[in-house]
PDB file of N, CA, C and O in Angstrom:
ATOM      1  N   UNK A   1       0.837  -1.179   0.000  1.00  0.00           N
ATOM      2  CA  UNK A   1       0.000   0.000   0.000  1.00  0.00           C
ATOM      3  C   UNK A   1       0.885   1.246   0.000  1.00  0.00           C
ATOM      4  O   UNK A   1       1.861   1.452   0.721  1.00  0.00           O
ATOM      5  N   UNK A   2       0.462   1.894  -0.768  1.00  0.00           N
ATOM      6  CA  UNK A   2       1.290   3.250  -0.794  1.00  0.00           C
ATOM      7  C   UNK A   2       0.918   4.102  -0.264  1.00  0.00           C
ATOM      8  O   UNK A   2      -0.305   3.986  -0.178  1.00  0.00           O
ATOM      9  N   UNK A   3       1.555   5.749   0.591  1.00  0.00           N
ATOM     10  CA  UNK A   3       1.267   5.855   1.282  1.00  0.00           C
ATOM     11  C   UNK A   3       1.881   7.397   0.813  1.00  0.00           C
ATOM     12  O   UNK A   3       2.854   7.262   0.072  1.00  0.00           O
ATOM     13  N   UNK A   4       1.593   8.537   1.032  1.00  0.00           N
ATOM     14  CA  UNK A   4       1.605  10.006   1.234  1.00  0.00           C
ATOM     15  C   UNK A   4       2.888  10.101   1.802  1.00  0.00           C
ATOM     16  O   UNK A   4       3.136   9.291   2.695  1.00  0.00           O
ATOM     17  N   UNK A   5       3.745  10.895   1.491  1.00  0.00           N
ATOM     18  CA  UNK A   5       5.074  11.316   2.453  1.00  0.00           C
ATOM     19  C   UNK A   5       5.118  12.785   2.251  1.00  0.00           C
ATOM     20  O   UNK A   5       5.055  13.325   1.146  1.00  0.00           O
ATOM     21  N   UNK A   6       5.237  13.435   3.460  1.00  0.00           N
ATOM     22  CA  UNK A   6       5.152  15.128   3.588  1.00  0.00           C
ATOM     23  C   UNK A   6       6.950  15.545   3.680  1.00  0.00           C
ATOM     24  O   UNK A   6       7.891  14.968   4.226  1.00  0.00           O
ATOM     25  N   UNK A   7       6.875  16.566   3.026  1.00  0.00           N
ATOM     26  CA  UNK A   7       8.300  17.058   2.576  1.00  0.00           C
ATOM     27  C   UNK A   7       9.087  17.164   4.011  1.00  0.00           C
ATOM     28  O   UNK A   7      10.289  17.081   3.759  1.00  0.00           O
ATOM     29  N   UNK A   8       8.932  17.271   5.014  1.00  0.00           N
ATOM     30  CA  UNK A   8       9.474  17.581   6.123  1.00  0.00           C
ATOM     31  C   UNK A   8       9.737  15.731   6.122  1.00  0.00           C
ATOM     32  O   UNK A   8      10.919  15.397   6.210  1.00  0.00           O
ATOM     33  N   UNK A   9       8.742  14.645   6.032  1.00  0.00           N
ATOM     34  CA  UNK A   9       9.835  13.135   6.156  1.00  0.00           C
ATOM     35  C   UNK A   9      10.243  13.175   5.158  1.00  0.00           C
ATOM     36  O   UNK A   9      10.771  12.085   5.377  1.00  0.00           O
ATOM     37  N   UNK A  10      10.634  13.453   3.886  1.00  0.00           N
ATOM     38  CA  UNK A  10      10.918  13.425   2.553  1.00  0.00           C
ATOM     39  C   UNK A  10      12.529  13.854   2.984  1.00  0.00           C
ATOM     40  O   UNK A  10      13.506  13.212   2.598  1.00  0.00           O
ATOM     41  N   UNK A  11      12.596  14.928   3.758  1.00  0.00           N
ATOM     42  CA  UNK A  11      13.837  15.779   4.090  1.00  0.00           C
ATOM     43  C   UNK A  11      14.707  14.849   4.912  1.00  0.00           C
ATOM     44  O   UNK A  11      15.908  14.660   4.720  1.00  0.00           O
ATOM     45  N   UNK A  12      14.034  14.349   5.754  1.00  0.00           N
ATOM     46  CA  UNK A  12      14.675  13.466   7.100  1.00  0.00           C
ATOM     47  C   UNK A  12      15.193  12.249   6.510  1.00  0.00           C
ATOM     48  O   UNK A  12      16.257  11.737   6.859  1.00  0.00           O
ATOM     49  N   UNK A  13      14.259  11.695   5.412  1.00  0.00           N
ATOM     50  CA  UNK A  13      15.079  10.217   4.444  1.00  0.00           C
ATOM     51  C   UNK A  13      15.970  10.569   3.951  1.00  0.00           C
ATOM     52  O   UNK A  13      16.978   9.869   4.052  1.00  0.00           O
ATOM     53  N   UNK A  14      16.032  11.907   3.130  1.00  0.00           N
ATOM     54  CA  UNK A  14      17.262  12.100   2.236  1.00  0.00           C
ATOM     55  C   UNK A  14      18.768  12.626   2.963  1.00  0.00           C
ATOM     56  O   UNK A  14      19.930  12.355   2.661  1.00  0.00           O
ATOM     57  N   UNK A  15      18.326  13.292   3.796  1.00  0.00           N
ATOM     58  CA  UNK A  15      19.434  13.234   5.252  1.00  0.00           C
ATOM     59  C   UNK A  15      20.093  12.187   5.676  1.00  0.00           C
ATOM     60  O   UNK A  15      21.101  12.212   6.383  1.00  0.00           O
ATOM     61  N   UNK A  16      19.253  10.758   5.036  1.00  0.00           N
ATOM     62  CA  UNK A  16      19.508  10.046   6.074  1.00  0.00           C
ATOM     63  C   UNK A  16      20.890   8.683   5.302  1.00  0.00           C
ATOM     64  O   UNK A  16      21.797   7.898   5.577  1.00  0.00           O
ATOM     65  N   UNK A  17      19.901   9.400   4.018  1.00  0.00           N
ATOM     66  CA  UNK A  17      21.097   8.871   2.684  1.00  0.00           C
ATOM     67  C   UNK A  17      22.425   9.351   2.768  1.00  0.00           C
ATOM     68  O   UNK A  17      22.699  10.356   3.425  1.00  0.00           O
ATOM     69  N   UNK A  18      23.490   8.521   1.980  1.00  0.00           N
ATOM     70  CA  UNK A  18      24.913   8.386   1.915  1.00  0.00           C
ATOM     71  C   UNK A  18      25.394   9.875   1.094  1.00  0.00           C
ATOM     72  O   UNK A  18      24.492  10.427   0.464  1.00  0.00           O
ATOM     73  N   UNK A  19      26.489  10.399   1.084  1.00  0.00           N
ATOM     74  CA  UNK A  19      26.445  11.543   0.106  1.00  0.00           C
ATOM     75  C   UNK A  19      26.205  11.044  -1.392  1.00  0.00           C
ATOM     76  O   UNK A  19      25.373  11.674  -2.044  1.00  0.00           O
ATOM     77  N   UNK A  20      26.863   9.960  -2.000  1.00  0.00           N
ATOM     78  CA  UNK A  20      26.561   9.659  -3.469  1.00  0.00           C
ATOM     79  C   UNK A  20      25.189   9.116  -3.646  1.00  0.00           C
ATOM     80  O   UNK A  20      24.852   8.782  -4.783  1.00  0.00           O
ATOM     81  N   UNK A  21      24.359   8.988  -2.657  1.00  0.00           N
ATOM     82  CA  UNK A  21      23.033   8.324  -2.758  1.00  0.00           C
ATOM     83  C   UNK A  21      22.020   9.669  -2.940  1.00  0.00           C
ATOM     84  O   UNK A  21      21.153   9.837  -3.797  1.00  0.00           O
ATOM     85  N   UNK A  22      22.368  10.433  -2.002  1.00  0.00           N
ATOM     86  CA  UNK A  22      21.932  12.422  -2.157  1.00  0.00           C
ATOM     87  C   UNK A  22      22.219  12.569  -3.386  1.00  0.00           C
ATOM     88  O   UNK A  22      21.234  13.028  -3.963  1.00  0.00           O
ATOM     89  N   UNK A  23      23.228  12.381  -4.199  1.00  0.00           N
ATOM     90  CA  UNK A  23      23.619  12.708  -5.339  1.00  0.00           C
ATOM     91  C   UNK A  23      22.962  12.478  -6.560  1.00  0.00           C
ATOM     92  O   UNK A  23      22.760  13.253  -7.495  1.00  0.00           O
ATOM     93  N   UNK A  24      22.578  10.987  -6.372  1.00  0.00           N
ATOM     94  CA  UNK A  24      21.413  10.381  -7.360  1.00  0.00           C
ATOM     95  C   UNK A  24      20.284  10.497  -7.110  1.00  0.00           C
ATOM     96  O   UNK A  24      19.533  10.201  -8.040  1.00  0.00           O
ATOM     97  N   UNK A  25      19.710  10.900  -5.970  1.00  0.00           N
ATOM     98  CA  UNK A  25      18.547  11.755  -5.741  1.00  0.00           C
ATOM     99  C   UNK A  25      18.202  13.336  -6.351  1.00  0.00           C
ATOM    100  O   UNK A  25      17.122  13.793  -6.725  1.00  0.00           O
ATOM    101  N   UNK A  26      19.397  13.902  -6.304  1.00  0.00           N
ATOM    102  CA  UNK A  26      19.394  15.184  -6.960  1.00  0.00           C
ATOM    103  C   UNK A  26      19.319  15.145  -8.451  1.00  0.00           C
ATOM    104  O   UNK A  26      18.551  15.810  -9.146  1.00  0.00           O
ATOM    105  N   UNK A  27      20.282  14.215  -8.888  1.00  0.00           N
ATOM    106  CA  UNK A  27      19.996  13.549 -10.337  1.00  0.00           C
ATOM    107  C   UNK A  27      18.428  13.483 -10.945  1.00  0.00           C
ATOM    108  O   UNK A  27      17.991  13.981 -11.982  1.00  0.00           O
ATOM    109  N   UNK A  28      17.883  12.849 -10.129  1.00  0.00           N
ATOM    110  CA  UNK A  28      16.889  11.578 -10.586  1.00  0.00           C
ATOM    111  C   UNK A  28      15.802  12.944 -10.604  1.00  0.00           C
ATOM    112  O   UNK A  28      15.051  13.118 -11.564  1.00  0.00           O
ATOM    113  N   UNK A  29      15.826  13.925  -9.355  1.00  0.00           N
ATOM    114  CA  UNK A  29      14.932  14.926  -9.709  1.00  0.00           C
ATOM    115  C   UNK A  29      15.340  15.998 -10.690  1.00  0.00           C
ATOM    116  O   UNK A  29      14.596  16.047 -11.670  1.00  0.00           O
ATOM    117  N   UNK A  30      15.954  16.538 -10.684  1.00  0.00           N
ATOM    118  CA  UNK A  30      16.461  17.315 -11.828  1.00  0.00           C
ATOM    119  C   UNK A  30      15.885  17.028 -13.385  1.00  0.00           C
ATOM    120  O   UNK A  30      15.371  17.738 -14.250  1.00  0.00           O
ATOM    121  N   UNK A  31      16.269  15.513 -13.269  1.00  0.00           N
ATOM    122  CA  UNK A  31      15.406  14.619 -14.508  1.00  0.00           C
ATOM    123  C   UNK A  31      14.069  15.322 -14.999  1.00  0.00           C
ATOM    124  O   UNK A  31      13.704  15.948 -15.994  1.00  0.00           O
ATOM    125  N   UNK A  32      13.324  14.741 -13.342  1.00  0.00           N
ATOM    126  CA  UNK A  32      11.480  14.644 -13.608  1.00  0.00           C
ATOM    127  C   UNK A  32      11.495  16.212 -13.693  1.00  0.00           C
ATOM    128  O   UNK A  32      10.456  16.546 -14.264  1.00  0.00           O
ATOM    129  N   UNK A  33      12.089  17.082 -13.429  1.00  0.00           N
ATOM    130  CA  UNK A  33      11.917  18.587 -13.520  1.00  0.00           C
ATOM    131  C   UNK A  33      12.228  19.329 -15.042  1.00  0.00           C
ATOM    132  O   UNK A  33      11.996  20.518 -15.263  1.00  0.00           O
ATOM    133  N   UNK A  34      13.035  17.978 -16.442  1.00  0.00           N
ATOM    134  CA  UNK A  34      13.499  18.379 -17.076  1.00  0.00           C
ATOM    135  C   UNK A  34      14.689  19.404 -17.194  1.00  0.00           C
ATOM    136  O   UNK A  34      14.739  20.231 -18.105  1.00  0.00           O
ATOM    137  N   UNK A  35      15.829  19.268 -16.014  1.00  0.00           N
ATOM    138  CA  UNK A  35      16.804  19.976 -15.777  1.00  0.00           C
ATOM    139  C   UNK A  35      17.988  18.850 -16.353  1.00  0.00           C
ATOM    140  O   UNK A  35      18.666  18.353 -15.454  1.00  0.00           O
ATOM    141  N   UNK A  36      18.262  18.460 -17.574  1.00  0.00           N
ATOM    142  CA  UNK A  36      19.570  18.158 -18.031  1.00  0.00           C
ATOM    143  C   UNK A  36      20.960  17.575 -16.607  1.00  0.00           C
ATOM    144  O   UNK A  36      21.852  18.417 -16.502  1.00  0.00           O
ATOM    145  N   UNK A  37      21.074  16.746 -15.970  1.00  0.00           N
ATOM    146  CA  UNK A  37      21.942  16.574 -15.149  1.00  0.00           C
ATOM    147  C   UNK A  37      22.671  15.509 -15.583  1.00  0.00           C
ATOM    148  O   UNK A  37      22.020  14.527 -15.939  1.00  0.00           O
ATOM    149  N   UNK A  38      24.347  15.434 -15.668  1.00  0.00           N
ATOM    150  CA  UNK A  38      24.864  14.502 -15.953  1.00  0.00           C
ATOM    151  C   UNK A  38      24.982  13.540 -14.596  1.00  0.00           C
ATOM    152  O   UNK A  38      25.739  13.880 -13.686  1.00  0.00           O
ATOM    153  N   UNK A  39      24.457  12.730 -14.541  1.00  0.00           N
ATOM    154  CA  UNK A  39      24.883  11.672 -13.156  1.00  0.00           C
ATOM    155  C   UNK A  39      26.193  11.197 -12.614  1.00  0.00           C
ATOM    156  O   UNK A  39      26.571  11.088 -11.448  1.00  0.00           O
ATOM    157  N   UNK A  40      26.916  10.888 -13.981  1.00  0.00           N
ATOM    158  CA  UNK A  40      28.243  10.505 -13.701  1.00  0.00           C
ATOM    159  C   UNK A  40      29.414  11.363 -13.292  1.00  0.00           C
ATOM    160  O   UNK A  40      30.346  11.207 -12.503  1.00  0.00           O
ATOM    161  N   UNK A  41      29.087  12.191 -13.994  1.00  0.00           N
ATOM    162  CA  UNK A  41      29.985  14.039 -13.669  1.00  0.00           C
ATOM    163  C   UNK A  41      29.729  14.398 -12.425  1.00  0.00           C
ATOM    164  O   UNK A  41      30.678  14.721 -11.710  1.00  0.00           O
ATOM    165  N   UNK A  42      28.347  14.416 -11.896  1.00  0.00           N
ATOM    166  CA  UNK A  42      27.672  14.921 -10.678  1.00  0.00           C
ATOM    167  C   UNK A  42      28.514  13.695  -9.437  1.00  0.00           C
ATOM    168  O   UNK A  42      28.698  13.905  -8.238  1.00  0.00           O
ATOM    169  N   UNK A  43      28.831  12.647 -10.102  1.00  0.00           N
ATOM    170  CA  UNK A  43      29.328  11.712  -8.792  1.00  0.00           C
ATOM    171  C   UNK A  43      31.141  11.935  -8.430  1.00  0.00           C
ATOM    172  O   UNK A  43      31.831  11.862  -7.414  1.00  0.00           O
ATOM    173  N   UNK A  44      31.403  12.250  -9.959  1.00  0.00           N
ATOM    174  CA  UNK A  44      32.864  12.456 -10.009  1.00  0.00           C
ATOM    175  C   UNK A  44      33.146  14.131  -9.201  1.00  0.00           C
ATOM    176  O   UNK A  44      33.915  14.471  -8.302  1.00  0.00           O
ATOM    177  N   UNK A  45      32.374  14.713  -9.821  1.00  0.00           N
ATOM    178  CA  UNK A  45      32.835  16.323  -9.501  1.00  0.00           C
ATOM    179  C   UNK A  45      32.617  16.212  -7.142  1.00  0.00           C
ATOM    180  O   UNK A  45      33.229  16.676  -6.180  1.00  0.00           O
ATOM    181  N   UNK A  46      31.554  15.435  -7.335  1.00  0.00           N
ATOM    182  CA  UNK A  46      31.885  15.578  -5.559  1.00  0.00           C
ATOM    183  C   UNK A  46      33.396  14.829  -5.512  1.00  0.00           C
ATOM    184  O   UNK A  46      34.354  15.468  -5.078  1.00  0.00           O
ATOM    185  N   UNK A  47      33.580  13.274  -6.040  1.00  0.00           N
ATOM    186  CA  UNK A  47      34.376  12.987  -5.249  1.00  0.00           C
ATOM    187  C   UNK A  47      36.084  13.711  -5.801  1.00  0.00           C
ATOM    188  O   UNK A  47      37.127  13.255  -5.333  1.00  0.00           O
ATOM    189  N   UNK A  48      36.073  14.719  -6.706  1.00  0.00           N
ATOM    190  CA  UNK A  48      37.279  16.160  -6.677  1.00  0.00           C
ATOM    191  C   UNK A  48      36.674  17.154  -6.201  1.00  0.00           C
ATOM    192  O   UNK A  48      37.404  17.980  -5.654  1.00  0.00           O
ATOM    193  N   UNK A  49      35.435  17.395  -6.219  1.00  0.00           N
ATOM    194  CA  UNK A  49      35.125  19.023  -5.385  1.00  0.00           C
ATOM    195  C   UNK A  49      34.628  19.625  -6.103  1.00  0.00           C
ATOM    196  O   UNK A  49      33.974  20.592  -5.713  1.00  0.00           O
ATOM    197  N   UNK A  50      34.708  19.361  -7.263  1.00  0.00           N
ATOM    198  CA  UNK A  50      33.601  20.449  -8.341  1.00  0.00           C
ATOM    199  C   UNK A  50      32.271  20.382  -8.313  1.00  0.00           C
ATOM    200  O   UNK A  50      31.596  20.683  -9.297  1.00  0.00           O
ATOM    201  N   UNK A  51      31.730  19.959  -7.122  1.00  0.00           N
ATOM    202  CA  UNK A  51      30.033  20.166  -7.297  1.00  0.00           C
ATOM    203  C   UNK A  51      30.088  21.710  -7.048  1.00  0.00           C
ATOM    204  O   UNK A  51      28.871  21.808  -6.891  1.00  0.00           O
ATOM    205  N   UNK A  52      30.486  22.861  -6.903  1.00  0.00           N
ATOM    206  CA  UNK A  52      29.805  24.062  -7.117  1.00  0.00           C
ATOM    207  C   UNK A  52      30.287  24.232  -9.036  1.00  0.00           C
ATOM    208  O   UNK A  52      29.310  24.651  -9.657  1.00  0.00           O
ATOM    209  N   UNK A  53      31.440  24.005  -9.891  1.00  0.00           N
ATOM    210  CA  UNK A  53      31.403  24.069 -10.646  1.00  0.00           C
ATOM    211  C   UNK A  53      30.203  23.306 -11.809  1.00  0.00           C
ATOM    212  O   UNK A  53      30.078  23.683 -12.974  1.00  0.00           O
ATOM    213  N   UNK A  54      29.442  22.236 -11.204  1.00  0.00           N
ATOM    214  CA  UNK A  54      28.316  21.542 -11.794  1.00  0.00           C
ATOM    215  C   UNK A  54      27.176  21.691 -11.390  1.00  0.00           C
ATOM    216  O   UNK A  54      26.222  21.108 -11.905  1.00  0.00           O
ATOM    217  N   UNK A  55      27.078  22.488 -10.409  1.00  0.00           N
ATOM    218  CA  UNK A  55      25.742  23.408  -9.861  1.00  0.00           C
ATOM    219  C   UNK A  55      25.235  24.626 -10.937  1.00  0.00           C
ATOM    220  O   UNK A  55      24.191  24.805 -11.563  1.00  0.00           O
ATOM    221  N   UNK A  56      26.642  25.441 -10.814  1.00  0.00           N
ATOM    222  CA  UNK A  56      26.201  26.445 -11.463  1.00  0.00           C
ATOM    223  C   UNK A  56      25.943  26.206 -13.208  1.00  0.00           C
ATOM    224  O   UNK A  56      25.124  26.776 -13.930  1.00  0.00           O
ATOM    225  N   UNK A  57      27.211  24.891 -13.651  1.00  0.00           N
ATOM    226  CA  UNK A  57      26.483  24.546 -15.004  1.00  0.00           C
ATOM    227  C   UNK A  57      25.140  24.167 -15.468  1.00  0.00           C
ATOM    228  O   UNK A  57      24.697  24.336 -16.604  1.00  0.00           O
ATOM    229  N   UNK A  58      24.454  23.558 -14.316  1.00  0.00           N
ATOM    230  CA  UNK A  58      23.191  23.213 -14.301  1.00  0.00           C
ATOM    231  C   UNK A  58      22.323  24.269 -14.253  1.00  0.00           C
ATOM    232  O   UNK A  58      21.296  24.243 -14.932  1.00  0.00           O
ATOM    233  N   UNK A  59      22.601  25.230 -13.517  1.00  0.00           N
ATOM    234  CA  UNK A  59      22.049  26.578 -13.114  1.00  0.00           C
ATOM    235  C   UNK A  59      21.909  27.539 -14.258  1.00  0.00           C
ATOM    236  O   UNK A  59      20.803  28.030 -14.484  1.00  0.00           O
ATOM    237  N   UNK A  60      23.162  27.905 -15.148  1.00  0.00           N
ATOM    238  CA  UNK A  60      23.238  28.354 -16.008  1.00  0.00           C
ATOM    239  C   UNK A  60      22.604  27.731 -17.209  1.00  0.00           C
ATOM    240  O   UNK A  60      21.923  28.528 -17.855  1.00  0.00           O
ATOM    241  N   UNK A  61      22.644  26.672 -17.613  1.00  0.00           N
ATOM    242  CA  UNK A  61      21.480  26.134 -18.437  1.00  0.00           C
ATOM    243  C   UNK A  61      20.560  26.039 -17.769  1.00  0.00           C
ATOM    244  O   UNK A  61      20.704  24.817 -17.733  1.00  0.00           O
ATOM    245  N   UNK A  62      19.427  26.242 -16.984  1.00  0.00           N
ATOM    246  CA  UNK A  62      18.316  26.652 -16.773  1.00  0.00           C
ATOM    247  C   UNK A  62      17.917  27.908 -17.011  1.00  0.00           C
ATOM    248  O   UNK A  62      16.915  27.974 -17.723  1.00  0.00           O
ATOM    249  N   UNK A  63      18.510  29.246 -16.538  1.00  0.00           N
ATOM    250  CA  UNK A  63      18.666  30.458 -17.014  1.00  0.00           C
ATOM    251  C   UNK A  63      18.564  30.428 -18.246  1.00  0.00           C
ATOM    252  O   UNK A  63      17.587  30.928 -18.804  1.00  0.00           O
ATOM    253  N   UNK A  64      19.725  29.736 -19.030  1.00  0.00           N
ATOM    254  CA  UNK A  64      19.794  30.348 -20.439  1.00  0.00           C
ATOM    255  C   UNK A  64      18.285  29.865 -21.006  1.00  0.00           C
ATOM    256  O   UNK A  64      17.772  30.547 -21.893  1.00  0.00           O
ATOM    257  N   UNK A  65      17.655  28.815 -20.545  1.00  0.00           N
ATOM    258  CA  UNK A  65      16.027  28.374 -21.244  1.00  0.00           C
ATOM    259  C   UNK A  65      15.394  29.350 -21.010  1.00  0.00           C
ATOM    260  O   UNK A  65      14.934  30.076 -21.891  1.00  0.00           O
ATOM    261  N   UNK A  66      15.227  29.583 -19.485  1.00  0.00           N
ATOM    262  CA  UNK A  66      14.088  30.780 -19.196  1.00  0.00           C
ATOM    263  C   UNK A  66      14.609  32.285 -19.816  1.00  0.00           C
ATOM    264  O   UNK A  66      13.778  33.190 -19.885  1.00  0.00           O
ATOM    265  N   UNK A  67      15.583  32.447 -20.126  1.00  0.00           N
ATOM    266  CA  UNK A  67      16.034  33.881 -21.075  1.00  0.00           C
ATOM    267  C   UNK A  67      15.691  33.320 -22.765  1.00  0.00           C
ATOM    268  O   UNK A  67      15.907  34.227 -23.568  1.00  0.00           O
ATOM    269  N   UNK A  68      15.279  32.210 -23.319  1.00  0.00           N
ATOM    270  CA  UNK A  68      15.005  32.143 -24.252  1.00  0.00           C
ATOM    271  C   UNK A  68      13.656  32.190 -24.545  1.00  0.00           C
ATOM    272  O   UNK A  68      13.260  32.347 -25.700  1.00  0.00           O
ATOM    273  N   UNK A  69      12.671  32.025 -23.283  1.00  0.00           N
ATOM    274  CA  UNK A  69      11.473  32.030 -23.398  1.00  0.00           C
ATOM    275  C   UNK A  69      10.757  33.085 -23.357  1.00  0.00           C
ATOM    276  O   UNK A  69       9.535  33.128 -23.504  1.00  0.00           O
ATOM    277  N   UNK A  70      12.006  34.630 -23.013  1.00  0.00           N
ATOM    278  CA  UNK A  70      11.058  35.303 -22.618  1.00  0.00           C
ATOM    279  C   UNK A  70      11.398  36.716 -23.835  1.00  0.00           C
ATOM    280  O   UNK A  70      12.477  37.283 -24.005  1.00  0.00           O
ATOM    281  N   UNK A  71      10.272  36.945 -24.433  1.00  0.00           N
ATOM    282  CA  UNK A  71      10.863  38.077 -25.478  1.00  0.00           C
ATOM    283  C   UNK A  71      11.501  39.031 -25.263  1.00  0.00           C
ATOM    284  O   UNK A  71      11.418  39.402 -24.092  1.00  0.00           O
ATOM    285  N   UNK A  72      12.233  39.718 -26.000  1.00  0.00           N
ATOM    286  CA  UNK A  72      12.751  40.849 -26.361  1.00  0.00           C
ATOM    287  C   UNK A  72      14.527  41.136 -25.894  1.00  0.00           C
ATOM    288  O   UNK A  72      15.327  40.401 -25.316  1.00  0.00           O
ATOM    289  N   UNK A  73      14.599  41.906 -26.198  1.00  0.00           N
ATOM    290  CA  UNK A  73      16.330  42.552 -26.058  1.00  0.00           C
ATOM    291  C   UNK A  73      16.529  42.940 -24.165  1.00  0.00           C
ATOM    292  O   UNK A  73      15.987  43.815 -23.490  1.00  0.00           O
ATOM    293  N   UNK A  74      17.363  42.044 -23.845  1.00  0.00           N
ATOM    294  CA  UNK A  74      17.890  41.908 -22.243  1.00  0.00           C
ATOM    295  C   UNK A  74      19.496  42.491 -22.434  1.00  0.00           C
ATOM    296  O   UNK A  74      20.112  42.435 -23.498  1.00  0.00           O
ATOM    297  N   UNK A  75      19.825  42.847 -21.639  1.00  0.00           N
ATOM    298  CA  UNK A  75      21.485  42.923 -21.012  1.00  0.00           C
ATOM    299  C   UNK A  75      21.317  42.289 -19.581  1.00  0.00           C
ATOM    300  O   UNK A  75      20.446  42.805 -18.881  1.00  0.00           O
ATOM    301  N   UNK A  76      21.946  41.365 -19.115  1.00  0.00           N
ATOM    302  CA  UNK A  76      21.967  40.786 -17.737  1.00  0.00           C
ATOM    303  C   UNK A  76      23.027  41.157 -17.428  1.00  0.00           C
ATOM    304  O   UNK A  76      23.280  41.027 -16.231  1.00  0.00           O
ATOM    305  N   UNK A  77      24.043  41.731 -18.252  1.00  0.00           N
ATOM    306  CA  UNK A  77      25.049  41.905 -17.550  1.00  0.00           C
ATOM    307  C   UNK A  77      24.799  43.655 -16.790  1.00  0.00           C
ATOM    308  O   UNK A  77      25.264  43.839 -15.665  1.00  0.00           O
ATOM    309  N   UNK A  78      24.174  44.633 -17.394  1.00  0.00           N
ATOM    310  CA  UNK A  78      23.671  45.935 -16.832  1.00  0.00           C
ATOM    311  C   UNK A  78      22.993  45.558 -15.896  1.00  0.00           C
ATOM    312  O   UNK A  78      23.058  46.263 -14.889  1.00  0.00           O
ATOM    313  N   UNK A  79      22.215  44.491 -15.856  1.00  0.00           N
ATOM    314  CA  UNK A  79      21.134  44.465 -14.666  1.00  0.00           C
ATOM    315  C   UNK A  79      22.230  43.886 -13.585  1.00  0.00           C
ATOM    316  O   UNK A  79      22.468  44.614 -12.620  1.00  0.00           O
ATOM    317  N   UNK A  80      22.988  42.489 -13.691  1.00  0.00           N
ATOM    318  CA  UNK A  80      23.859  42.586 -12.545  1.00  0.00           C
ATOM    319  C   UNK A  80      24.456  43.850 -11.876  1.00  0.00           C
ATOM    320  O   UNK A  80      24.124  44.083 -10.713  1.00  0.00           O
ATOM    321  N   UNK A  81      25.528  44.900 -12.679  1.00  0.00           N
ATOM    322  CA  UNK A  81      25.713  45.834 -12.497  1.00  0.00           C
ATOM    323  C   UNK A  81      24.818  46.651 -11.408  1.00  0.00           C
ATOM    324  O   UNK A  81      25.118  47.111 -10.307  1.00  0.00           O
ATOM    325  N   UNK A  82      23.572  46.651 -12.165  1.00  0.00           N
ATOM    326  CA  UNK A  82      22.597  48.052 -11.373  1.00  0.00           C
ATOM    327  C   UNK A  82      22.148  47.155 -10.206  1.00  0.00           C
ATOM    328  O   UNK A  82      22.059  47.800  -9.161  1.00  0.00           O
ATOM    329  N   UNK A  83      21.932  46.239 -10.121  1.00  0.00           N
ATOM    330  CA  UNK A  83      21.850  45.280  -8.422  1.00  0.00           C
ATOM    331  C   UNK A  83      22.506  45.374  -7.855  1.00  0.00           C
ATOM    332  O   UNK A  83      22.058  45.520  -6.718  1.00  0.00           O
ATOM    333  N   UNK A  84      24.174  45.406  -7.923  1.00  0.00           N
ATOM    334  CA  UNK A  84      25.283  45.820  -7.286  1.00  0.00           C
ATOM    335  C   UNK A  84      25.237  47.002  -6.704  1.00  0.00           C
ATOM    336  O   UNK A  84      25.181  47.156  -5.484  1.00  0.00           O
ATOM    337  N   UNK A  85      25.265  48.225  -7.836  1.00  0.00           N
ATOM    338  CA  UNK A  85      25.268  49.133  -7.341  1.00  0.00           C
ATOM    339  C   UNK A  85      24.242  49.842  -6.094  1.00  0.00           C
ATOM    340  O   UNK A  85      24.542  50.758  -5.329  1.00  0.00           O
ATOM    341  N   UNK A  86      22.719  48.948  -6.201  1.00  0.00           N
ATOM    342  CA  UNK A  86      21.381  49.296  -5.400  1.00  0.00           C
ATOM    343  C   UNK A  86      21.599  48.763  -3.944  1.00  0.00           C
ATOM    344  O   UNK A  86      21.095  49.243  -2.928  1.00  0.00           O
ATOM    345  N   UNK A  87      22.788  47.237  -4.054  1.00  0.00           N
ATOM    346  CA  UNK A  87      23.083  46.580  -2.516  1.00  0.00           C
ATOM    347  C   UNK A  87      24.199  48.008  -2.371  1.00  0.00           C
ATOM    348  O   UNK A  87      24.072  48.692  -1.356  1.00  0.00           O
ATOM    349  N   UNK A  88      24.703  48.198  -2.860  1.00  0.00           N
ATOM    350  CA  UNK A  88      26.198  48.801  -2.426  1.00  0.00           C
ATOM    351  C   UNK A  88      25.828  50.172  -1.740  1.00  0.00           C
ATOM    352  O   UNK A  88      26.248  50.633  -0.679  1.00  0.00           O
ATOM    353  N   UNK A  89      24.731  50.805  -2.835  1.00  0.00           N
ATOM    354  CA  UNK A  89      24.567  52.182  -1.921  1.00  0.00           C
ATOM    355  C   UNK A  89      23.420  51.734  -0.907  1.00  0.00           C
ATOM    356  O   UNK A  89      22.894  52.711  -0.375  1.00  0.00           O
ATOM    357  N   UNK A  90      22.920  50.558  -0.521  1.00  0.00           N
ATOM    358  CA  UNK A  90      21.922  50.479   0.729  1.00  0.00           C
ATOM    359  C   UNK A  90      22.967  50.181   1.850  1.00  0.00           C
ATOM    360  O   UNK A  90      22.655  50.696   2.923  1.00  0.00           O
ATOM    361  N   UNK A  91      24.288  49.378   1.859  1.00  0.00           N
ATOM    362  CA  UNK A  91      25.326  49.279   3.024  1.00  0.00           C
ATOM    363  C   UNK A  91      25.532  51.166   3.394  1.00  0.00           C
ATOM    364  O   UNK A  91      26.296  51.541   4.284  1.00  0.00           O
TER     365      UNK A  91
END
């Protein structure tokens, strides 16, 4: 019988997993979300350290979809800029 699991035990199982087992969990959703994840890269880059370098590749191809979906002429790099400058003069 199958049975309902609420994200708060959802959290406590995956806690409870090995780090490369977290890993293929992150995989496996990324999948059902249609987020492109290499599995094997994702297992290698922890065990050298590049999971922030395969985060943000993942990250950055998601961005680049949602900047393709959305019309017209962007600069992200001005908008980084003017965010900078809006934290910088609120310190």
């Amino acid at each position: 019988m199958n049975r309902s699991v609420t994200l708060n035990e959802l959290e406590e199982l995956a806690l409870a997993l090995s780090d490369p087992e977290q890993l293929e969990l992150i995989a496996f959703v990324g999948e059902r979300l249609g987020i492109p994840i290499d599995k094997r890269r994702l297992l290698e880059g922890a065990a050298t350290g590049q999971l922030r370098e395969i985060k943000a590749d993942a990250l950055l191809k998601e961005l680049d979809a949602i900047a393709d979906s959305i019309e017209g002429e962007f600069d992200s790099a001005a908008d980084i800029r003017q965010v900078r400058a809006e934290r910088a003069e609120a310190l």
